[in-house]
N, C-alpha and C positions, 0 to 999 in steps of 0.2 A: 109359738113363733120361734122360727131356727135363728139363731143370728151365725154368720158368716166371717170367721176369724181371718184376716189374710195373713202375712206375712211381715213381721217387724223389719224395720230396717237395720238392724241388729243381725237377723237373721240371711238377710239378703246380703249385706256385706262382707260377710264369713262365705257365705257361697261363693261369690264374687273373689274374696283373696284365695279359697281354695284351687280353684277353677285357675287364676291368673296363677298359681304355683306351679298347679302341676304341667299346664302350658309349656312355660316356661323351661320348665326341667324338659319336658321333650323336642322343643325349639335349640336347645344344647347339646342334647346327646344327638340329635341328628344335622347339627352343623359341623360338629366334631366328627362327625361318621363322613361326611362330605370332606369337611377340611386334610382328614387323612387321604381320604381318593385322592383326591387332588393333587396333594403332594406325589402321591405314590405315581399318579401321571406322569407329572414333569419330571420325577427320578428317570424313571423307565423311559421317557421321549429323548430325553439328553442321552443316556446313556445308548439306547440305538442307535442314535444320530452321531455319537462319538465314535461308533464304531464301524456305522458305515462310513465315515468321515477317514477313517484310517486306513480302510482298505479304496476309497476312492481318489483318495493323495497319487498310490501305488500305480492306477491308471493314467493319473493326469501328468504324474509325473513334473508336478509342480507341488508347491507346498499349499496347504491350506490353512487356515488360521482361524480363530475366533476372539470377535471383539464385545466385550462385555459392558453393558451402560446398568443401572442400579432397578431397569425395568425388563429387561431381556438382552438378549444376542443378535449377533449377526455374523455369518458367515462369510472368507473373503478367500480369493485362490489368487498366492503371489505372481507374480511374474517379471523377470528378470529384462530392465531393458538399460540402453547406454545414454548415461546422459554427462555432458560436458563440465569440466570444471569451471568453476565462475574465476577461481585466480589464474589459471592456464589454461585458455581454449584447444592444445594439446593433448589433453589428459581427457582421456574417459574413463569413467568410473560406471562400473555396475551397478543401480539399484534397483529395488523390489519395488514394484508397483501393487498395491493388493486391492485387484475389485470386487466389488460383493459379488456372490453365488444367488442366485435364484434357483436354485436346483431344487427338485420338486419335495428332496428329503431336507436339504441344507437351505432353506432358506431362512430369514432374519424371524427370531419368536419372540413374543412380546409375554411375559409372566402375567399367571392373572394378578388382581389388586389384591395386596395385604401379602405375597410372597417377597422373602426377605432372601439375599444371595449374598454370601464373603467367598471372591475367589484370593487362594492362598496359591503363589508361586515362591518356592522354592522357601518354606515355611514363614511366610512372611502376608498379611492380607494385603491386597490391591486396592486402591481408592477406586471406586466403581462414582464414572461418571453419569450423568441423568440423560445426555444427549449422545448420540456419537459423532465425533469429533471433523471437523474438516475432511482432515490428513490422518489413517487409520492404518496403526500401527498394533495387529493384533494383540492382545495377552497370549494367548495360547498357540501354539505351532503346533502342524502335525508336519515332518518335516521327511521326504523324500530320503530312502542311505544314512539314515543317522539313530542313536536311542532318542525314545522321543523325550519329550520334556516334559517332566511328569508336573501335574497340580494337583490341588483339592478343590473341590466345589461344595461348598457348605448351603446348603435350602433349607426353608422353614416355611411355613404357611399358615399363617394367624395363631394359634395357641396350641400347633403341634410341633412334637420333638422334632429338632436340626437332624436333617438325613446328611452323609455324608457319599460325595463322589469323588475316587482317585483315581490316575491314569497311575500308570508305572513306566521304572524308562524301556521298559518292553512294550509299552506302548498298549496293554490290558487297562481298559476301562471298565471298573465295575464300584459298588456299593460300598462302602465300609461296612464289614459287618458281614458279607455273605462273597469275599473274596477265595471260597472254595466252593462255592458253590451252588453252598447251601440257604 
């Protein structure tokens, strides 16, 4: 008579933590393979969009702006109107109106979840708000006749290195890092 050995549970549980290791380890190297896509995405989508943004200013011949909340952007294009002084009904003063852009490259992007953003003007970071605000007063200008105003734009996305983005006051937007080119 045969008798029929099966499998200790000893033996089963070692298969078991094997199996759950090595999972695991490929569950990481292929969300880290993602999480860099992704970033490298939003490098490249901002940085288009910066720079078709500076050459569609030059059209509009208005200023174009962006406003920054702690989850994405929104795009807005100034425009110049006259409105009264509240102590001298006399006096008109010039100001900037800025409404959003719906333009089909410029319009408002919303980061995906777990990307992180420090915008630095004028080497200094900006408190990045969660909402955008009432009354919308860009951080960024790209401004008609003038050097531009240059920033940094600091991204991250979950456990990959900070990519860096600078304008110059020439008004080139590109990478930290590959500013020649390369």
């Amino acid at each position: 008579m045969r008798t029929h050995r099966g499998f200790t549970l000893i033996e089963i549980l070692i298969v078991l933590v094997l199996i759950a290791t090595v999972s695991s380890l490929i569950v990481i190297q292929v969300r880290d393979r993602d999480d860099a896509a992704i970033l490298d995405q939003e490098v490249e989508a901002f940085i288009k969009k910066g720079r078709f943004a500076q050459e569609e200013m030059l059209f509009r011949n208005n200023p174009l702006g962006i406003y920054f909340t702690s989850g994405g952007y929104a795009w807005y294009e100034g425009y110049l109107v006259d409105e009264e002084d509240e102590a001298n009904s006399r006096v008109i003063r010039k100001k900037v109106l800025w409404k959003p852009l719906n333009d089909r490259l410029l319009r408002p992007h919303q980061f995906p979840g777990g990307m992180n953003i420090t915008l630095y003007l004028e080497a200094k970071p900006v408190v990045l708000e969660d909402e955008l605000p009432d009354e919308i007063r860009p951080q960024v200008l790209f401004l008609p006749d003038t050097d531009a105003l240059p920033f940094e734009l600091l991204m991250a996305f979950r456990s990959e290195e900070r990519r860096s983005i600078l304008r110059y006051p020439s008004g080139t937007i590109v990478e930290k890092g590959k500013e020649n080119g390369s």
